[in-house]
C-alpha positions in Angstrom: 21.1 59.3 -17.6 19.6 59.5 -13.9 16.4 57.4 -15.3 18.4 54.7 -16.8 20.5 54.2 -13.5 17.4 54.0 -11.5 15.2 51.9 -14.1 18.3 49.5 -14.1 18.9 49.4 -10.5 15.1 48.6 -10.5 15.5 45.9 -12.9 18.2 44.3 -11.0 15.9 44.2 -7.9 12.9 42.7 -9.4 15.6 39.9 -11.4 16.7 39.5 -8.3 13.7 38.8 -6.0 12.6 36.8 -8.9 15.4 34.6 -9.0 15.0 34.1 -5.4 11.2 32.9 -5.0 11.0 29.3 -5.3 8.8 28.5 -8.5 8.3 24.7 -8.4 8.0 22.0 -5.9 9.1 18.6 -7.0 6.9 15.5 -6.9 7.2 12.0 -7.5 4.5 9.0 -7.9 5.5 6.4 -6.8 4.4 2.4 -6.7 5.4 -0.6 -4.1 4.7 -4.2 -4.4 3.7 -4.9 -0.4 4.8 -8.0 -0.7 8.6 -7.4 -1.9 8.6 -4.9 0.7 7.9 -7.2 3.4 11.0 -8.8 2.1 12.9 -5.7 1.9 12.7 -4.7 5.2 13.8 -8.3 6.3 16.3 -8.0 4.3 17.5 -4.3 4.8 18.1 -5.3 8.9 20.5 -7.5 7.5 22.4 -5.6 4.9 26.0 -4.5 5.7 25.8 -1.3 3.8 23.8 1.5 2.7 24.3 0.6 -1.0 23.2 -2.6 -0.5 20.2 -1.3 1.2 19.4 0.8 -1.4 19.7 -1.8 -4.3 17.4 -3.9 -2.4 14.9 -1.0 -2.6 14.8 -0.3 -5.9 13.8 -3.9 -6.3 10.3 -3.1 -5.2 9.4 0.7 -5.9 8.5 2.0 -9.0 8.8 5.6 -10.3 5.7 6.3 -11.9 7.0 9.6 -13.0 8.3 13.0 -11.3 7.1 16.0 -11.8 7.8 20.2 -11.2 5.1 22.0 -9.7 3.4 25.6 -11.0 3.7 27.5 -7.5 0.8 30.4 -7.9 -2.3 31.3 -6.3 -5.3 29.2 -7.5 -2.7 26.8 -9.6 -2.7 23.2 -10.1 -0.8 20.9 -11.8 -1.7 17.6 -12.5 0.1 14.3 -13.7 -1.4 11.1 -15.2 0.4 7.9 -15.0 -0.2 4.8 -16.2 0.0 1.7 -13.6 2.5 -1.0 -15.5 0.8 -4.6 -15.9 -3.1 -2.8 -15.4 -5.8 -1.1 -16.7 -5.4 1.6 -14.0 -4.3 5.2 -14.2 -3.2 7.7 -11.0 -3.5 11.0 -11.3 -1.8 13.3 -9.1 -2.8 17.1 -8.5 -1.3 19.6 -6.7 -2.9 22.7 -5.8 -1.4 26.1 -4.0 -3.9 28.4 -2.7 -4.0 31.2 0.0 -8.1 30.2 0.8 -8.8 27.3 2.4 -6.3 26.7 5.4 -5.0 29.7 7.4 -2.5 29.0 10.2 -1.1 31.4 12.7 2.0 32.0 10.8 0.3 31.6 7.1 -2.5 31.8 4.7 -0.7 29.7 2.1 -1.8 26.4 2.0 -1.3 23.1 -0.3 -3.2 20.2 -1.1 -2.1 16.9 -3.0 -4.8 14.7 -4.6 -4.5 11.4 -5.7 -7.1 9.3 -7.4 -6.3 5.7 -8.9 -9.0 4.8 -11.6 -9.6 2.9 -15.0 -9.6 6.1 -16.1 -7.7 9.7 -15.9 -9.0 13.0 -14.8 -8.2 16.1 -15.0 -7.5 17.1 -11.9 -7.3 14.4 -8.9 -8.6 17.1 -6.4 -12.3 16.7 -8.0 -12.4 12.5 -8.7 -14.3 9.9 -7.4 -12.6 8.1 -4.6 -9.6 10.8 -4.1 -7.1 10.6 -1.5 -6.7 14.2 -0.2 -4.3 15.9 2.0 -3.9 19.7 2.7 -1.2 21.5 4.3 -0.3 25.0 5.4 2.6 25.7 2.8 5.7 28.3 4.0 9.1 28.2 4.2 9.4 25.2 6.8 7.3 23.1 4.6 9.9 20.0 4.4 8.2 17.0 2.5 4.3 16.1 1.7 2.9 13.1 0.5 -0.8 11.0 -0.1 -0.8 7.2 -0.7 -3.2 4.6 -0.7 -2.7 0.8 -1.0 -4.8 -0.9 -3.9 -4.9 -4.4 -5.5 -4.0 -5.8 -8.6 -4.4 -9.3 -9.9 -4.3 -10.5 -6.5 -1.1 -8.4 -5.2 -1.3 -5.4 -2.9 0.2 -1.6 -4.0 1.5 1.2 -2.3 0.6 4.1 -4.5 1.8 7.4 -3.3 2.5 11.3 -4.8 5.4 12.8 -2.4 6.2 16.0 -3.0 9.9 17.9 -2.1 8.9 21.5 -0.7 12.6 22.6 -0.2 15.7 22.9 -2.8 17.7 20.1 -1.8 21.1 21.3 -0.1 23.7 21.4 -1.9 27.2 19.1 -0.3 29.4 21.8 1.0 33.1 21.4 -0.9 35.0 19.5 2.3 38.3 21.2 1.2 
């Protein structure tokens, strides 16, 4: 009976550590039409409310798509998107590894790849043309992103992967 309590105290610790490590970042690719956006921000000085503001802005950016992460050593996941209205694809990577950017308070490190293309690949990180960055990735890693601005038919595009590094707080109960 002694085994059993320890082997189930020992399960509840590992469930419990488990539960607690973060398993996934969120991403998002996103689009903007640089033009409407001009008009946005003219617009958003003048708006009486924060509603308003943000009805305005959906206007003009796209979701391409959003995304959960694989966090583990050597690990990358990868998202292809078609670009609306084009013959263009993004792919976005993101890649976790513990090799290529040790700070003084970490080994852990991140990179986001973005590559926009007539065709997909399979990982962003290795394309043609990629829009890199890399980051030291711990616990006060807030917000990443990678964009680029490309044309089509004549109009100019924000493309961007952002990617969410912390669980969003949740609103404390103001009773």
């Amino acid at each position: 009976m002694h085994k059993f309590k320890k082997a189930t105290l020992l399960l509840m610790m590992i469930l419990t550590v488990m539960v607690s490590v973060k398993a996934s970042d969120t991403c998002h690719v996103y689009m903007i039409d640089v033009e409407k956006a001009d008009k946005f921000s003219d617009a958003a000085m003048s708006s009486k409310s924060e509603h308003e503001a943000e009805k305005l802005l959906s206007k003009y950016v796209t979701i391409l798509g959003e995304f959960k992460t694989v966090i583990a050593e050597e690990e990358t996941t990868t998202k292809v998107y078609k670009i609306p209205n084009s013959k263009l694809f993004v792919t976005a990577s993101v890649f976790y590894t513990d090799e290529m950017m040790a700070s003084v308070d970490t080994v852990e490190s991140m990179s986001l790849g973005l590559a926009v293309a007539r065709k997909s690949y399979e990982s962003a990180l290795f394309a043609p043309n990629v829009i890199q960055t890399d980051v030291t990735y711990n616990d006060f890693t807030d917000v990443v992103r990678v964009k680029t601005f490309i044309s089509i038919n004549k109009k100019r595009f924000l493309i961007g992967l952002q990617c969410d590094c912390k669980e969003p707080k949740k609103e404390e109960d103001s009773n």
